[in-house]
C-alpha positions in Angstrom: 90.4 104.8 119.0 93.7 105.4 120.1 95.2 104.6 117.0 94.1 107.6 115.6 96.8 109.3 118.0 100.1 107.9 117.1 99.7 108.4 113.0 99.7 111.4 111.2 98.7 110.4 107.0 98.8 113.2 104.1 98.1 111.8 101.2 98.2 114.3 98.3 97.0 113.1 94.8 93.7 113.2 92.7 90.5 112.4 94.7 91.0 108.5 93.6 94.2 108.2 94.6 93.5 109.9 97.7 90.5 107.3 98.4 92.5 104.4 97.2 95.7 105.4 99.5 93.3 105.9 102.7 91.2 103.2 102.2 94.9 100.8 102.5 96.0 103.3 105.1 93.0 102.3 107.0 93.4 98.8 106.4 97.2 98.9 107.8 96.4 100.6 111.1 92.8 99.2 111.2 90.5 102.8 110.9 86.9 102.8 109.5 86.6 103.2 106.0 85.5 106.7 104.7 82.3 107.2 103.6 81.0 105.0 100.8 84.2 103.3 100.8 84.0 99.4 101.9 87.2 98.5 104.3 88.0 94.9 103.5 90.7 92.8 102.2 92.8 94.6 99.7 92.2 91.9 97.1 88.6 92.6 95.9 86.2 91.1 93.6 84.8 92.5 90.9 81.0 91.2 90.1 79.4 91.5 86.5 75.9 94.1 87.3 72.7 93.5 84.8 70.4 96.3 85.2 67.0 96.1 83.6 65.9 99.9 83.6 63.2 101.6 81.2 65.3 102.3 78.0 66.6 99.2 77.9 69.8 97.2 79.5 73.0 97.9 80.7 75.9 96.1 82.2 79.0 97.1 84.1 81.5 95.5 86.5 81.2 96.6 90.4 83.7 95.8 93.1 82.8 94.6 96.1 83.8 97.6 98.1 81.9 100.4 95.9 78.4 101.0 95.9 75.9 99.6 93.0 74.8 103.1 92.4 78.1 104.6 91.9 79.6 102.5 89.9 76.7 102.4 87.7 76.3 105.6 87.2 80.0 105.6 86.3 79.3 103.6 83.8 76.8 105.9 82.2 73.9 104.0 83.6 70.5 106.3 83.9 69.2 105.7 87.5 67.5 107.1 89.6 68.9 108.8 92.5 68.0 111.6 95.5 69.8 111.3 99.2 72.4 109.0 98.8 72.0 107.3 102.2 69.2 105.0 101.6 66.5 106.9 103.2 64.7 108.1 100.4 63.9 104.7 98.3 64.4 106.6 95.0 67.0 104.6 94.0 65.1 101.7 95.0 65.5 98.5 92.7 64.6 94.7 92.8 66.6 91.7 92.3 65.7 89.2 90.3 69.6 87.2 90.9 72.3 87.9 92.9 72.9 88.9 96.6 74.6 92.3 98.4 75.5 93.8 101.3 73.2 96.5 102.3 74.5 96.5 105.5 75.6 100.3 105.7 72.6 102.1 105.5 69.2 99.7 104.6 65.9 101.4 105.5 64.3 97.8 104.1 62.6 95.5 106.4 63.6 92.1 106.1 60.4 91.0 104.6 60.9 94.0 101.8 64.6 93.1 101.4 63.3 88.9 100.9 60.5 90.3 98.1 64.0 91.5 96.2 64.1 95.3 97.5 67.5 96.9 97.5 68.5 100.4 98.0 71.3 100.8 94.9 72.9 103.7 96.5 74.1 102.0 99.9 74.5 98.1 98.5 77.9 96.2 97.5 77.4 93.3 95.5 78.5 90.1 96.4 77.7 88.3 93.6 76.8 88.7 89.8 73.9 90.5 89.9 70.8 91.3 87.9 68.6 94.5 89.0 65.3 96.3 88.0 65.5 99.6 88.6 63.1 102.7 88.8 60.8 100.8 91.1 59.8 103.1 93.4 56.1 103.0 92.4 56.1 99.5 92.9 57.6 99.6 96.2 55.7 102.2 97.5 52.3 100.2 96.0 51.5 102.8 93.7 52.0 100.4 90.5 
C-alpha cells in the first residue's frame, strides 16, 4: 500500500467519467478497483446476455468488468434485486450457457454454483451467456 502515498488523483466529471478515469488510474499505479468496478486490462470484452425472465426475453451486451445485474437493469431489464452484495439470493438466477466470474462476492457452494446458480448482482460474464432469472423459489426449494 504505499503507492497510495506518492499520488494525489482528482478527477472531476460526471459519475461515469469519474468511474472510467479511476478505474485506468488504478490500473496505472496498480490500486484495487472501486466497488463493483472490475480492474483488468483496459481492453475489455463485451458478451451478448440472454435473460429468460417471466414476461418474456431480453438481451443486452455486458462487459467483462460490470456486473450482470447492472448492466441489465441498464438495459431496462425487470429483475429482481435486494442487497447488492450477493448475500440475499434475490437476484438469484440459473444458467443454462455461458460461464462468469462470481468471484467478488459468491454466497453459492460449489455444488449450487455446478447446478447453474449465479448471484446476478456480483457476476461478470465471461462468455455469451444465457440466464433464468427470478429463481429464488427454486433455489431456496420452495418451487
Amino acid at each position: 500500500m504505499p503507492q497510495l502515498f506518492k499520488y494525489h488523483v482528482f478527477v472531476l466529471g460526471c459519475l461515469s467519467i469519474n468511474v472510467t478515469s479511476a478505474l485506468l488510474i488504478s490500473r496505472s499505479i496498480n490500486l484495487p478497483a472501486p466497488c463493483g468496478k472490475r480492474a483488468s486490462t483496459v481492453i475489455m470484452e463485451d458478451y451478448s446476455i440472454t435473460v429468460l425472465t417471466p414476461d418474456g426475453e431480453s438481451a443486452f451486451s455486458c462487459p467483462d468488468s460490470e456486473y450482470i445485474l447492472d448492466k441489465g437493469e441498464e438495459a431496462g431489464v425487470d429483475m429482481p434485486s435486494s442487497c447488492r452484495a450477493g448475500a440475499c439470493c434475490e437476484c438469484i438466477g440459473k444458467i443454462l450457457s455461458g460461464t462468469v466470474d462470481d468471484s467478488d462476492a459468491s454466497f453459492l457452494d460449489d455444488n449450487q454454483k455446478a447446478e447453474g446458480y449465479v448471484l446476478l448482482c456480483t457476476a461478470y460474464p465471461t462468455s455469451d451467456l444465457t440466464v433464468e432469472t427470478h429463481k429464488k423459489e427454486s433455489f431456496l426449494g420452495l418451487e
